[in-house]
C-alpha positions in Angstrom: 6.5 -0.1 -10.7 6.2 0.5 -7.0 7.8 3.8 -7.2 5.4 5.0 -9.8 2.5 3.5 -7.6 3.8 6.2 -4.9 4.0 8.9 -7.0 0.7 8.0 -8.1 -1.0 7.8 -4.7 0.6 11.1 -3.7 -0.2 12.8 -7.0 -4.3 11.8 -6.2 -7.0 13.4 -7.4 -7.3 15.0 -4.0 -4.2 16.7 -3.9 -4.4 17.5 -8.0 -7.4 19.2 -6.8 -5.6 21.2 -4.7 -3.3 22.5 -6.8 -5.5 23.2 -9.0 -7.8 25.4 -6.2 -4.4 27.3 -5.6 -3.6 28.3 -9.2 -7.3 29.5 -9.0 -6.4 31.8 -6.5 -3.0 32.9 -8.2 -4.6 34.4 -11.1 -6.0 36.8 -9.3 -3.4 37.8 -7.0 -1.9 40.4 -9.4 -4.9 41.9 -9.6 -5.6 42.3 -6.2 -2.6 43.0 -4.8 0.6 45.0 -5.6 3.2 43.1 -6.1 6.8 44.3 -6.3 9.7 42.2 -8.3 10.3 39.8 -5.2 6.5 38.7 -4.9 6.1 38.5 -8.6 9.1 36.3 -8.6 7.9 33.6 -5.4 4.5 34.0 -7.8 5.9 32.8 -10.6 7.9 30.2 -8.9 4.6 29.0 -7.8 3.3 28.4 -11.0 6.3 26.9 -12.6 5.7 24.1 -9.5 2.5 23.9 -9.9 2.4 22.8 -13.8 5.2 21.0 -13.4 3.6 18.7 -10.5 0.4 18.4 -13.2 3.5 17.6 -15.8 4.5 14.7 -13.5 0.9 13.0 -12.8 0.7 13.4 -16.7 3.9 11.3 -17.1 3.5 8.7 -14.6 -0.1 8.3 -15.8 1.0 7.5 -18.7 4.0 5.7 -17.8 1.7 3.5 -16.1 -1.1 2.7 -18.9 -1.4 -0.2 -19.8 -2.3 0.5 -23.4 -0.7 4.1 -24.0 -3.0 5.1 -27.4 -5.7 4.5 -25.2 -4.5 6.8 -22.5 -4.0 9.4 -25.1 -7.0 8.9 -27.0 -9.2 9.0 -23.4 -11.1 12.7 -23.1 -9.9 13.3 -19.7 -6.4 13.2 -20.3 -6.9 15.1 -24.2 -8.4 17.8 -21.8 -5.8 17.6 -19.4 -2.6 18.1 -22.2 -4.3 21.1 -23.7 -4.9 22.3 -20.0 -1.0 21.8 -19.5 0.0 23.1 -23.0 -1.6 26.1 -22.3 -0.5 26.8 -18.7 3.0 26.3 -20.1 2.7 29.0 -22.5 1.0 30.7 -20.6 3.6 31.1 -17.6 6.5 31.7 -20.0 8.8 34.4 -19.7 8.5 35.3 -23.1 4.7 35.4 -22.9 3.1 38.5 -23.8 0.8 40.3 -20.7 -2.2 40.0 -22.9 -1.8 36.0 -23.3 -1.0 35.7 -19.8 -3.9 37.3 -18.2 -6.1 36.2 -20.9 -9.5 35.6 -20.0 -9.4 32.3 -22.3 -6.4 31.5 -20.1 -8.4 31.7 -16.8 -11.3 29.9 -18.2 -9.0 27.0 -18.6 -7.9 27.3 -15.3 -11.4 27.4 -14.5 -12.2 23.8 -16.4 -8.9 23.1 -14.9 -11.1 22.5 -11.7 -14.1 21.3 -13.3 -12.1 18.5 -15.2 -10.6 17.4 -11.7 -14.0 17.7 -9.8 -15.4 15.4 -12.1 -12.7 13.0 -12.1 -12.8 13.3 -8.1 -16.3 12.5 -8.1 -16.0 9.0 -9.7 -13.2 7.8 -7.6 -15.7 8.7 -4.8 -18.2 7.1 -6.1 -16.4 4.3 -6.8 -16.0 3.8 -10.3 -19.6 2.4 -10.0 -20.7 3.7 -13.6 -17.8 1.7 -15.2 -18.3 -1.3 -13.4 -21.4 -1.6 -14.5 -20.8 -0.8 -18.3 -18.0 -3.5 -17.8 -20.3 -6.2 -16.0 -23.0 -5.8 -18.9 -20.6 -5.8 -21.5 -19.1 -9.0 -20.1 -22.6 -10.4 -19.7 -23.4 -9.5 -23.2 -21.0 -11.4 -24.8 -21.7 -14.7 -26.3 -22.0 -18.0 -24.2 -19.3 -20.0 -25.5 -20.6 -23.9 -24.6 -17.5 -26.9 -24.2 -17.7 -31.1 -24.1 -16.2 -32.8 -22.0 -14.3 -35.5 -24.5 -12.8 -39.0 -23.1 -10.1 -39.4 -24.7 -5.9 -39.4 -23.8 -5.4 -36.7 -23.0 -8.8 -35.0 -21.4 -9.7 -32.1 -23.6 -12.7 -29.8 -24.0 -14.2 -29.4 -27.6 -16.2 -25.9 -28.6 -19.4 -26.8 -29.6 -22.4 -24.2 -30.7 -25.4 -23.1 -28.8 -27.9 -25.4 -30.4 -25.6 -28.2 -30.6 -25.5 -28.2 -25.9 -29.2 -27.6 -26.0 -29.2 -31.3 -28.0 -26.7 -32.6 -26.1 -29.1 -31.8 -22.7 -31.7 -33.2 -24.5 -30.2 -36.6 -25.4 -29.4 -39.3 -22.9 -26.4 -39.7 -23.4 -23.3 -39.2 -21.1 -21.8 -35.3 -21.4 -20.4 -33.8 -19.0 -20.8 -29.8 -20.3 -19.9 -26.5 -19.5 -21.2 -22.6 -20.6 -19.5 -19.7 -20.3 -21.1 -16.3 -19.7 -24.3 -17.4 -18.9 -27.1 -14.7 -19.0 -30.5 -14.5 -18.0 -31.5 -15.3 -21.3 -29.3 -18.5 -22.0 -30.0 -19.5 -18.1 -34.0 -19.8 -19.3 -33.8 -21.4 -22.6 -31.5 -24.1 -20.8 -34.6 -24.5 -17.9 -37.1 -24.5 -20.6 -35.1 -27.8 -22.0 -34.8 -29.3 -17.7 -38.4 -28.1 -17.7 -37.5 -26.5 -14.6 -39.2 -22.9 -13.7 -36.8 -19.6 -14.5 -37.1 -18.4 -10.9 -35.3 -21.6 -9.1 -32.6 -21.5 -11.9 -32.5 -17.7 -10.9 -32.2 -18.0 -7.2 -29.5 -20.6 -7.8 -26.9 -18.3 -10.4 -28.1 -15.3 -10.6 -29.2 -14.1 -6.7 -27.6 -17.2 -4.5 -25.6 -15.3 -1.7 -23.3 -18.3 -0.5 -22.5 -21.9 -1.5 -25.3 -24.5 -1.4 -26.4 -28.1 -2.2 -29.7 -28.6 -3.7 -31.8 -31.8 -4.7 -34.4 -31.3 -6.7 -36.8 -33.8 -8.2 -34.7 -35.3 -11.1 -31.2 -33.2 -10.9 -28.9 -32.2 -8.0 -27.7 -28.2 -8.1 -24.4 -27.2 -6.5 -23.4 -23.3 -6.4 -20.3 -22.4 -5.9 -18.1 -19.2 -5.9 -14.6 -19.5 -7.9 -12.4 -17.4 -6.9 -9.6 -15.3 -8.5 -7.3 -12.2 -8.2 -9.1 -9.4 -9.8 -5.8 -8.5 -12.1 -2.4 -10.3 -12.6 -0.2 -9.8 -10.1 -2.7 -8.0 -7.6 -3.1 -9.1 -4.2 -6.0 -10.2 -2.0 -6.3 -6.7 -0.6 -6.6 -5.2 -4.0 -9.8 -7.4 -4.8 -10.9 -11.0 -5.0 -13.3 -11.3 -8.9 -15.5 -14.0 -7.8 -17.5 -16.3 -10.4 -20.9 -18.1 -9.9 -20.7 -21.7 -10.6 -24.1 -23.6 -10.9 -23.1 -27.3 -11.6 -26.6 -29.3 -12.6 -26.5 -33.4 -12.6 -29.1 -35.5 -13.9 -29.1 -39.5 -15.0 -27.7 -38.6 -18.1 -25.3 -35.7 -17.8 -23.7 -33.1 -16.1 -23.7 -29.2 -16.9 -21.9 -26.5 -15.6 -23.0 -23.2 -16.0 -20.4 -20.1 -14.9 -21.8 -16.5 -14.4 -18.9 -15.1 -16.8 -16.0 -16.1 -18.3 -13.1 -17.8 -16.4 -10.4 -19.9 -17.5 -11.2 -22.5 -15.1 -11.5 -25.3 -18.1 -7.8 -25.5 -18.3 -7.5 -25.9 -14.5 -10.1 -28.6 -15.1 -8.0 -30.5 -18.2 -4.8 -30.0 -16.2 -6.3 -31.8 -12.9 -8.0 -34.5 -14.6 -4.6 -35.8 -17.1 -2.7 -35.5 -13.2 -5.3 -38.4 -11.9 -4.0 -41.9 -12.7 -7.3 -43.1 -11.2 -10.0 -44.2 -13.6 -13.8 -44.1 -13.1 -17.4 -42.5 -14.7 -16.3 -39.6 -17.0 -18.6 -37.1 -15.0 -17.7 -38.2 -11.3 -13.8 -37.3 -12.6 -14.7 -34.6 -14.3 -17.0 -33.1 -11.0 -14.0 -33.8 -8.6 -11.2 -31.9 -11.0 -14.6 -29.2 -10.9 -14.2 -29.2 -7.2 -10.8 -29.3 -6.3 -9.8 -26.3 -8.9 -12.2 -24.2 -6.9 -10.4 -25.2 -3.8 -7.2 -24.6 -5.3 -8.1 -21.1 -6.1 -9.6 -20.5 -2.6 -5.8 -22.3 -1.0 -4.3 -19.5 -3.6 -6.2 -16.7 -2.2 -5.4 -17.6 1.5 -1.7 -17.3 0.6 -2.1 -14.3 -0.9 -3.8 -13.0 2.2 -1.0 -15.0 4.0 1.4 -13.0 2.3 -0.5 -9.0 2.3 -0.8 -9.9 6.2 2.4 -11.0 6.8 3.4 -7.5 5.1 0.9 -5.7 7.2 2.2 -6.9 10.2 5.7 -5.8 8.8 4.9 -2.7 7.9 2.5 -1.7 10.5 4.9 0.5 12.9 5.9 2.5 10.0 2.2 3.2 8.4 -0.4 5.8 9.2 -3.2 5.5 11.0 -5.3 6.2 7.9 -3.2 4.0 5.7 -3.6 1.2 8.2 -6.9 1.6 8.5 -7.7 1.4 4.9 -5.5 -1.9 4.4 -6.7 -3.8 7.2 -10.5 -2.6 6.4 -9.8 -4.1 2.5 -8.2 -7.3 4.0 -10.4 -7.8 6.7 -13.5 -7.4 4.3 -12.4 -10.3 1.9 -11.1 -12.6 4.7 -14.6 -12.1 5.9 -16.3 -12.8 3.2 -14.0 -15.8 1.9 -14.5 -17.4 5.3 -18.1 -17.5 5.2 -17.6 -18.8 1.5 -15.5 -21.9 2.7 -18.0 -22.2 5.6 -20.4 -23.1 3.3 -18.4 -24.7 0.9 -17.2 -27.5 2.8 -20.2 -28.8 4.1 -21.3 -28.9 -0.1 -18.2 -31.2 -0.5 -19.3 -33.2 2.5 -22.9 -33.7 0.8 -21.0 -35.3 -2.5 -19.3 -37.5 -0.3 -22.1 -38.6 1.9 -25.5 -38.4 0.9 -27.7 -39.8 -2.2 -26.9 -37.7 -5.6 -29.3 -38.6 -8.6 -26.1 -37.7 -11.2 -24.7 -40.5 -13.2 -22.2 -42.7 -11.8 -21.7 -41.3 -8.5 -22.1 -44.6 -6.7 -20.9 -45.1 -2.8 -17.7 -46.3 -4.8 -16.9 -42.9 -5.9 -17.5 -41.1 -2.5 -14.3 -41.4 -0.7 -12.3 -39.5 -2.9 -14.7 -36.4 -2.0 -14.4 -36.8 1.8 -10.4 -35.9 0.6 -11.7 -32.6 -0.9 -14.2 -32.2 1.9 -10.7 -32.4 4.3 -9.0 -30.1 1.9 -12.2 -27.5 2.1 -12.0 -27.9 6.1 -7.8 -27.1 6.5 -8.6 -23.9 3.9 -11.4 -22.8 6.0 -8.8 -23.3 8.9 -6.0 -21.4 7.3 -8.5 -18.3 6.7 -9.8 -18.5 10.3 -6.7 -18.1 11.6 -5.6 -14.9 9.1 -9.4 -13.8 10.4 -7.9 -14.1 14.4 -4.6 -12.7 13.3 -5.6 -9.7 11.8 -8.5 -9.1 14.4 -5.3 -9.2 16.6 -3.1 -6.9 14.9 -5.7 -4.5 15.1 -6.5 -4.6 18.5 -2.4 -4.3 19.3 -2.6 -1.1 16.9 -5.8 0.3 19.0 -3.9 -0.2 21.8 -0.8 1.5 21.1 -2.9 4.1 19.8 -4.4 4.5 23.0 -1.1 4.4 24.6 0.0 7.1 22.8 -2.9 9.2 23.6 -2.6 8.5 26.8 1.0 10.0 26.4 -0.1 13.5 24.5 -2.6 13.5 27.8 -0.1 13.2 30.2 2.4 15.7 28.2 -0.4 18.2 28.4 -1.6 18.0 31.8 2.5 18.3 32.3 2.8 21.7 29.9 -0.5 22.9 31.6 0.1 22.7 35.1 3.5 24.3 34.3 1.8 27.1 32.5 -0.3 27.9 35.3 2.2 28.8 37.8 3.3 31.9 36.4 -0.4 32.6 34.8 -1.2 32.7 38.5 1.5 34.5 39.5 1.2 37.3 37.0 -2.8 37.6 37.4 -2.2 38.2 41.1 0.8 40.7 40.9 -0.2 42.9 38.0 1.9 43.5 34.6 4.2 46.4 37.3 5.2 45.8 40.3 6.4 49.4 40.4 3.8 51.0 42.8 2.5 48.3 43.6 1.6 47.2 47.4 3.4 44.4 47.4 6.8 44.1 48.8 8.4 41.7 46.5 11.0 42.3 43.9 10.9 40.7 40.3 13.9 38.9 41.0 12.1 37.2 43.9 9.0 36.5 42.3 11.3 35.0 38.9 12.9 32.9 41.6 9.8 31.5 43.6 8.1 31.1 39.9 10.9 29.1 38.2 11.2 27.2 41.7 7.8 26.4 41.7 8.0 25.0 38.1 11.3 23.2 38.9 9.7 21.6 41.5 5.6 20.7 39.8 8.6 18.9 36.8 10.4 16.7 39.2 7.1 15.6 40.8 6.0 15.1 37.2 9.4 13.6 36.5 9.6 10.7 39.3 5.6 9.8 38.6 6.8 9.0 35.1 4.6 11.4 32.9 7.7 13.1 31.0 9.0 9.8 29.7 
């Protein structure tokens, strides 16, 4: 829920830390200073808000868990509801002197802190250790290897390991695809191409962008497929990106993806909406390409759409909070550009030059200069997001500076008006009784406040107090 997303971002780690710091510092104030019944009343009221605010990041944490026994069950948050028990009880009015100053008590409050350093350190950090326990235990799952069948309607058929490694073998016509491809299942399927580990490597594993390659018996296309990282996020949030390595010989076609995607359903859904018929792995390779350019046409509205609200919403926002949007967005656009950069002069090489894959003969080409056209108005529509926001940032630097220039002006204005009757009171003397000059304080209040009058309207007509 949106609301509980606020709460969330104002009940950060940062500020939980905080809190915590300041409790810290409570227990000790009794102890250090005397404290008569009003103080030890704004004391306690202190610590009532204190564990109440950890109370409410408690609740909306786990309001917002996706599985709740999970939530319960993780360390962090078992620590955190004894730390909260116990600096409920221990703040009660009924709580006896020797519970509440404790030294067990203060230790908690102690691991209080600890707890939320160390949760503090892995949102700076990134999560990084997570990720990569997720990304291994993604890549360690089981390939799970699909056929291509020909029949009405189009549908993909599980088969085992052993029974693809056959099927590449054979000559006859499959078109193939593997998900969760490894380093492992990447070189047993090169030992059966015969092609060496480290060009099948430089292709999945470490290619940066999208390419064409044609080798001596197959043609390699990579590829990046794109997807919103969780249901429902945006393009700000985080773009999960795929590698696709599509291999094509005479005989057959294979498809290899880095992890698991449900792209095969996009794939059986395209194909049964083509009322075209041709060579089973031409069709097959153009539903392949144009559900990758689908996903990148749904990205771009989704960046369409976060932009659109940045624009909205960019009077009203932070500097910081502007900053960190347009830094997220601007990243991905960035990066999805160069992607389609690449990507549609790979369409362009289906449609135009000599492919050594199985049935794609010049009569097949023309429907890939379509999805080379698609590729090149996609790339468009992401160029111009790329102008847009580089403009909606330079109109933010510039109001920014507009405003500064403002706060200058209003300082220069409170400055010089300062320095009138700093002047006139470092030449005159705190008295004027005994003094040699002649002038009364009613005379030098008069010249003083004229003086300022006057510096204000000079101010006023140049336009600096506007």
């Amino acid at each position: 829920m949106p609301r509980d997303r606020h709460t969330e971002n104002v009940l950060s780690n940062a500020t939980m830390g905080f809190l915590a710091l300041v409790s810290l510092f409570l227990a000790f104030v009794p102890a250090i200073f005397e404290l008569d019944s009003l103080g030890s009343g704004v004391l306690a009221g202190i610590e009532y808000s204190i564990v109440c605010i950890f109370a409410i990041e408690y609740g909306v944490g786990f309001r917002r868990a996706a599985v709740k026994l999970d939530f319960i069950r993780n360390r962090w948050r078992v620590l955190d509801a004894l730390i909260l028990v116990a600096s409920v009880v221990s703040i009660l009015p009924f709580a006896i002197d020797a519970l509440r100053n404790a030294p067990a008590l203060r230790l908690i409050r102690f691991m209080r802190v600890f707890v939320l350093g160390a949760r503090s350190s892995s949102v700076i950090t990134g999560g990084g250790t997570a990720m990569a326990r997720a990304t291994q235990a993604e890549s360690a799952c089981a390939p799970e290897a699909f056929v291509l069948c020909d029949e009405s309607p189009v549908r993909f058929d599980n088969i085992t390991w052993e029974a693809l490694l056959a099927r590449i073998r054979s000559s006859d016509e499959d078109w193939l695809f593997v998900n969760g491809v490894g380093a492992a299942e990447l070189d047993a399927i090169g030992a059966v191409w015969e092609i060496p580990q480290h060009v099948l490597h430089a292709r999945l594993l470490d290619a940066p962008f999208p390419r064409f390659d044609r080798l001596e018996r197959f043609a390699a296309l990579f590829v990046w497929y794109p997807t919103l990282a969780d249901d429902g996020a945006s393009a700000e949030e985080g773009i999960k990106r795929t590698a696709l390595l599509l291999v094509g010989s005479a005989q057959n076609v294979v498809v290899l993806a880095r992890h698991r995607t449900e792209l095969l359903s996009s794939i059986e859904s395209r194909m049964a909406e083509y009322t075209t018929t041709g060579p089973l792995l031409v069709r097959a390779t153009y539903a392949l390409i144009d559900s990758v350019l689908r996903a990148y046409s749904g990205v771009a509205e989704s960046m369409e759409i976060n932009l659109t609200r940045l624009e909205a919403g960019s009077p009203l926002a932070s500097d910081a909070e502007f900053l960190d949007h347009t830094f997220k967005l601007r990243a991905e656009i960035a990066r999805t550009r160069s992607n389609l950069r690449h990507l549609k002069e790979v369409v362009r090489c289906f449609a135009g030059e000599n492919i050594s894959i199985h049935g794609f003969e010049a009569g097949s080409r023309p429907q890939f200069k379509l999805l080379a056209d698609d590729a090149e108005a996609i790339f468009a529509r992401i160029d111009d997001l790329h102008d847009s926001l580089s403009a909606l940032v330079d109109l933010r630097l510039n109001v920014a500076a507009f405003q500064m220039n403002r706060v200058m002006r209003m300082l220069a204005v409170l400055t010089t008006l300062a320095l009138i009757p700093t002047i006139a009171g470092g030449l005159l003397g705190m008295n004027l009784a005994d003094s040699p000059w002649t002038a009364t304080l009613p005379q030098v209040s008069f010249c003083v406040a004229a003086g300022m009058a006057l510096s204000l309207y000079v101010f006023a007509v140049k336009g600096w107090v506007r």
